[in-house]
Structures are given as C-alpha cells and as structure tokens.
KEVO-281979 format. One record per residue: x, y, z of N, C-alpha, C in turn; residue in three letters. Coordinates in pm, whole numbers, plus 50000, padded with zeros to 5 digits. Each point is the difference from the previous one (the first is absolute). Layout:
// KEVO-281979
XYZXYZXYZALA...
END
This chain:
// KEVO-281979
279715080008764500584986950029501185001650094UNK500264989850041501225004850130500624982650005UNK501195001550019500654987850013501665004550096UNK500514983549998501165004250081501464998849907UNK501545005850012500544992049932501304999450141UNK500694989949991500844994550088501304992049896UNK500865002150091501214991249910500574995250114UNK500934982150003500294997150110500794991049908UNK501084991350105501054987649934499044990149969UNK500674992949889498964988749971499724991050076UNK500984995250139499704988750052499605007950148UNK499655010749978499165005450122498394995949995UNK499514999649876498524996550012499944994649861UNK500094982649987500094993449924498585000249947UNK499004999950113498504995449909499275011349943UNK500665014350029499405010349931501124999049848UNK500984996349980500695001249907499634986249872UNK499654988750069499074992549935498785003249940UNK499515006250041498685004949936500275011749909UNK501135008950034500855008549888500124990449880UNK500564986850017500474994349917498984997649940UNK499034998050025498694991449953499125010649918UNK500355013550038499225012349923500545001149899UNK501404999249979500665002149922499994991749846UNK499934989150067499624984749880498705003249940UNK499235004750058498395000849939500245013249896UNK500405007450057500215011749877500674996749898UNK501384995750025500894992249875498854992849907UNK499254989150091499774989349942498165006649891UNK499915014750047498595005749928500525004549892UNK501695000349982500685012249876500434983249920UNK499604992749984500404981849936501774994950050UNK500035003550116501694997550039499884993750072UNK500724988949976500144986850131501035000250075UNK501275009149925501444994050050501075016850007UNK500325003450110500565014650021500994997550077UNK500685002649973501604996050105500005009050079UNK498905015750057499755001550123499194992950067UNK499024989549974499234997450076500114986450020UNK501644993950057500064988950090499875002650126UNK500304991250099500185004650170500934994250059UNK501275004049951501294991650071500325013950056UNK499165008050008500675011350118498975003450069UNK498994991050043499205002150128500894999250152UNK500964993449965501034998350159500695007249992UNK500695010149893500745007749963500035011750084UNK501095005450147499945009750012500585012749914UNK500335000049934500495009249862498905001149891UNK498334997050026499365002449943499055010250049UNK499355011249936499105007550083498495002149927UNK499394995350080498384998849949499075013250021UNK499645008049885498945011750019499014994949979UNK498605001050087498914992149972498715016850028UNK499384996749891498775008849995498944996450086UNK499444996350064498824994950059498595006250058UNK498914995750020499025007150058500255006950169UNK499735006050059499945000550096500044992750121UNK499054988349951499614989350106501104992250026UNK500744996249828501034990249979499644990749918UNK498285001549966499764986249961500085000549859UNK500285011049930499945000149857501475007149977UNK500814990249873501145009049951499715003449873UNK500355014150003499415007449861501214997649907UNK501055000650034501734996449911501455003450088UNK500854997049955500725003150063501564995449896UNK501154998750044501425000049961501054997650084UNK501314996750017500994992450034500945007949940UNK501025004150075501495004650011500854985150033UNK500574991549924500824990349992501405002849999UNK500884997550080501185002049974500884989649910UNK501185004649925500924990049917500564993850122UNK500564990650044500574993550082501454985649912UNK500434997350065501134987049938498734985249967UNK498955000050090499204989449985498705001649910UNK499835014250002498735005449919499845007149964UNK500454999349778499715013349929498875003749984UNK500035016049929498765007749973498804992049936UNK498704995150038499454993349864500575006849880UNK499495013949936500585005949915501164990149956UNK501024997750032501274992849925499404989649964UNK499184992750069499314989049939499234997449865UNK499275014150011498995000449954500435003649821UNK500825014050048501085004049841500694992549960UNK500894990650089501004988749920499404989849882UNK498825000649989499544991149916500005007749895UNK500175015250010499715006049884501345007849948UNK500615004150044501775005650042500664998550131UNK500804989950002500764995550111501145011350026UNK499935012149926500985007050075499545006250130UNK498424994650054499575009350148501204994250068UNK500474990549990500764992550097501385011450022UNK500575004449904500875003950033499565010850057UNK499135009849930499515014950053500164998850124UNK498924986450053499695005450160501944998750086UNK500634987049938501175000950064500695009850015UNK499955010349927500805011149954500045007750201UNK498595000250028500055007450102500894991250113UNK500314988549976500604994450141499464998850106UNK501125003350090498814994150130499335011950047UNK499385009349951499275007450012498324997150049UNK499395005250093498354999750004499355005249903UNK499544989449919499014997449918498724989549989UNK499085010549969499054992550000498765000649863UNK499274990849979499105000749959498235005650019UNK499545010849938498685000350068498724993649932UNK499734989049985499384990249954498614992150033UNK499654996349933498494994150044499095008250036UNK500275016749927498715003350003498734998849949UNK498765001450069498774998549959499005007250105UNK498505006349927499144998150042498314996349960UNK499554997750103498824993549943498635008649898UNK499034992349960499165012849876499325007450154UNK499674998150059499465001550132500095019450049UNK501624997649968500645014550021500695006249907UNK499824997449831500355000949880499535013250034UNK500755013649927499945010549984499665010350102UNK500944993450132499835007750100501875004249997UNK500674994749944501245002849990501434994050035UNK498954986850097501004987450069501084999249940UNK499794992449925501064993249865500875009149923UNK499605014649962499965003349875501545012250066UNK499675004350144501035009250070500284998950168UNK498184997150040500584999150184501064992350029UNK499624984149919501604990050093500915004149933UNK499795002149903501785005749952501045013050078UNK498805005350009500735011350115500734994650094UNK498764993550082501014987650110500984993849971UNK500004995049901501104992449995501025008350010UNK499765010949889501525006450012500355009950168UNK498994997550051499935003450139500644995850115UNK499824987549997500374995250096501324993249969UNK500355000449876501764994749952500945006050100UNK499805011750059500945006350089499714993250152UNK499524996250036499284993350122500944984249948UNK499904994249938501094991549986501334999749936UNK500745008850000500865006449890500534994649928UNK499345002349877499954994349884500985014749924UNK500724990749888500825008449932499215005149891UNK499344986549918499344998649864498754995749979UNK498965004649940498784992550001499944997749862UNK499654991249974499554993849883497954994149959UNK499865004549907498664993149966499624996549861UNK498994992449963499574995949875498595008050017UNK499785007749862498795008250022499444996149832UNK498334999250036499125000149894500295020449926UNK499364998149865500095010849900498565011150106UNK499544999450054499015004950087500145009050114UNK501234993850066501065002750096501145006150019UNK500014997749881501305008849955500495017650056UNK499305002349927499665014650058500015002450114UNK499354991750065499665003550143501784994550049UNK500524993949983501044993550066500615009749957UNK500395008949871501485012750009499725007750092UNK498255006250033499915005750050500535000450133UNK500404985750102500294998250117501544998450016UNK500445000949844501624997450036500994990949941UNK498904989349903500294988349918500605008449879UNK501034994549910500255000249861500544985649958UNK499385000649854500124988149920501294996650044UNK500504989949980501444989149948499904995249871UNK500445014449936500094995849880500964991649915UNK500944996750096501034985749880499784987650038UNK498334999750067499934985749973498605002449902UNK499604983449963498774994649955500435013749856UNK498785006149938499755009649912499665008850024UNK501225008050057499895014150056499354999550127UNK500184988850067499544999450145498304992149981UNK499904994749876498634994950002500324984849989UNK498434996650094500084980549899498814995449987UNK499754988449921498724995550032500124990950130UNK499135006050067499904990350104498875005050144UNK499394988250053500234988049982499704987849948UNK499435008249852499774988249900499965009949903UNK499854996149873499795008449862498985007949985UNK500525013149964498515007550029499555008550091UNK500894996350118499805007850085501375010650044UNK500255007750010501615005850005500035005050136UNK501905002850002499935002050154501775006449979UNK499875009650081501165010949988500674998850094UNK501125003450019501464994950073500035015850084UNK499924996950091500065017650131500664999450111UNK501135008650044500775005650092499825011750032UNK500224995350149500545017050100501434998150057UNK500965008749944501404996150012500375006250149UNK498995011650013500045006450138498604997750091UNK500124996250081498674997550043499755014550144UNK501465002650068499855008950055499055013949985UNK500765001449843499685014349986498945000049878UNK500054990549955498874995949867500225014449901UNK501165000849942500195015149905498835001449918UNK500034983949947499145001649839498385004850056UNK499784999550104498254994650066499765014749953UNK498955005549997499185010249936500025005850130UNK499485016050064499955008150134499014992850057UNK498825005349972499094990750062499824989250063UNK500534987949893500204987750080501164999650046UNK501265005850039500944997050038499285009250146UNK499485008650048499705010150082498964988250131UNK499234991749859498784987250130501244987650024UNK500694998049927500674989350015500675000450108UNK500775013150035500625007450121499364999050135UNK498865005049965498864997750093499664988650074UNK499574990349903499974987550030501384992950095UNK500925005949981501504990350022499875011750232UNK499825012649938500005005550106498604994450096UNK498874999249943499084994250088499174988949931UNK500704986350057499384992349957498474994050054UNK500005006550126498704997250010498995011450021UNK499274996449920499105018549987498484992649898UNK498845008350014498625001649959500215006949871UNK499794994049873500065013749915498874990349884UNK499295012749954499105001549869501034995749882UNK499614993049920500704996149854499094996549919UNK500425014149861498744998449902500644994149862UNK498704992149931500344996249917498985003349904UNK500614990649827498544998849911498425002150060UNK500294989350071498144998450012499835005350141UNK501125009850099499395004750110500855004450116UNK499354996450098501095007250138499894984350112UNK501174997650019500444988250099500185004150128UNK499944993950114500475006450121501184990850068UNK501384997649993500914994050036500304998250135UNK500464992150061500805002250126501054989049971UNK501535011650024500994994449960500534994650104UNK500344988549973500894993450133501304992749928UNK501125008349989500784991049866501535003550108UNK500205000850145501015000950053500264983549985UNK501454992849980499994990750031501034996650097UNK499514988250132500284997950114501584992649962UNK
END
C-alpha cells in the first residue's frame, strides 16, 4: 500500500482540511460520539493551526490525519474545553506556561481502510512531535486513548498526573477514557525511547523523503512531504 502524508497551515488548503474534518466525524461518530471538543472548525482560518493529513497518492482518498493547534488569547486548547467539564484546574495548568508556544496535538484519526498499518497508533504522532520544532513550539500537549498510550511515552509524552485521576478521565463520554500527555521538551524529546527519538530526528532533518513503514497487518510506502511553507 503506499500513500502520502503532508502537513500545511490550516487556511492554506481549507477543502483538504474539510474533508479532514469530515473523516474525522465519521470515525468519532462509528465509536457512538457525537460531541468532541476537538472536532469543531473555528480553526480552519487559523494560521496557528497545523494540519497533518494522510492521504492516497492521487489525493483523492484521506486515510487520517491530526492538527497541531496553538493556545492563543482568542483560542484555547480544545483539551481545556474538553477537561473543564470534568476538572477545571486544566485552566490553570495550561496558564502556568504563560505566554509560552503551546500547543495541542488533536483530532487524531484514521480510517478502518488503513487500520493496522500504524497511521494512528505511531506514524502521525511522530509527526507531530516532528514538526513542533518547525513551528517552535515550547510544549505539546495531547489527549490519548488507553491503546495509545504506549505508543505516545514512547515518542516523548508523559502522563499529567495532577490532573483528572492520575492524569485519567472519562472522556469523551462515559466509558470511554482518555489520558492527559506532555512533551515539556520538544527539542530534545529526553523521555522519547532511542529509536524513536533517532526517526523523529530524521524526520525533522528530512522532511521530505520515500520511506517503507511497517505495521500490524504490513509494509506501507510513504512519501513525506511535512516541510511547512
């Protein structure tokens, strides 16, 4: 299988980021979730938003993709949104950093299409924490399923454990849980494991490059295009 992945500002290519949006709702909406405080679109105009999109080759199919959101004075993390209903101290946490670059890496998903090729589970996450230096970002922040987990220390994430229960909550509905994750360094990613700290490097040094990526069910053929203009 072979596909493309690309990351660009959100209001650089609104109608590929629409249809992001639209992949995204269908998956939510196959797991019984109607309502995710990542998946509004008041940051499609947002240049402080950055869109990773998985796609076919052609363009005509998006397999999944994710969003680097920045905190801004006009627009918090969903995350704050999303936890305040459940412990309103995110509010202060995130203030703590000030006016620091921070962001959220949010709205990930991918489709059953490319389920257990590794999309979801480690490739965009790499990116994300990839390309944080390409916009210099101080802090990344994410909400991760019990599935993910793993895969996210591996890249550099650790819990936040004094919020929710030990960094856990239900959300985004009962039943389903979702863990509180930071990279306090995004430069040097201490916590990230050799390996992935060694591709992540890679990636940041050549963002555009041909490479094989194997997963569960096989071998992918990528072409990375994740410099952003």
């Amino acid at each position: 299988m072979r596909a493309r992945i690309r990351a660009y500002k959100a209001p650089d290519d609104v109608d590929t980021s629409l249809r992001y949006v639209d992949g995204h709702r269908k998956v939510l909406e196959s797991y019984g979730v109607k309502q995710v405080s990542s998946a509004n679109i008041e940051w499609l105009h947002d240049p402080e938003t950055y869109v990773i999109i998985v796609e076919s080759e052609e363009g005509d199919k998006i397999y999944g993709g994710g969003r680097l959101q920045l905190r801004s004075p006009g627009m918090k993390l969903p995350m704050e949104h999303g936890i305040a209903k459940i412990d309103n101290s995110i509010y202060d946490y995130v203030d703590r950093f000030g006016d620091c670059r921070i962001a959220e890496f949010c709205g990930l998903f991918n489709s059953k299409e490319v389920a257990g090729y590794g999309i979801g589970s480690i490739i965009l996450g790499r990116i994300g924490v990839a390309i944080s230096t390409q916009i210099n970002l101080k802090y990344l922040l994410a909400l991760c399923s019990p599935p993910t987990l793993r895969n996210c220390t591996r890249i550099g994430f650790e819990i936040i454990r004094e919020l929710g229960n030990n960094g856990t909550f239900y959300y985004p509905k009962e039943g389903l849980v979702a863990t509180a994750i930071i990279v306090k360094d995004v430069n040097q990613i201490p916590l990230a494991k050799d390996d992935e700290k060694d591709r992540i490097f890679d990636l940041r040094q050549n963002p555009q490059q041909l490479t094989s990526e194997k997963g569960p069910k096989g071998e992918m053929i990528i072409q990375y295009d994740t410099l952003i203009e």
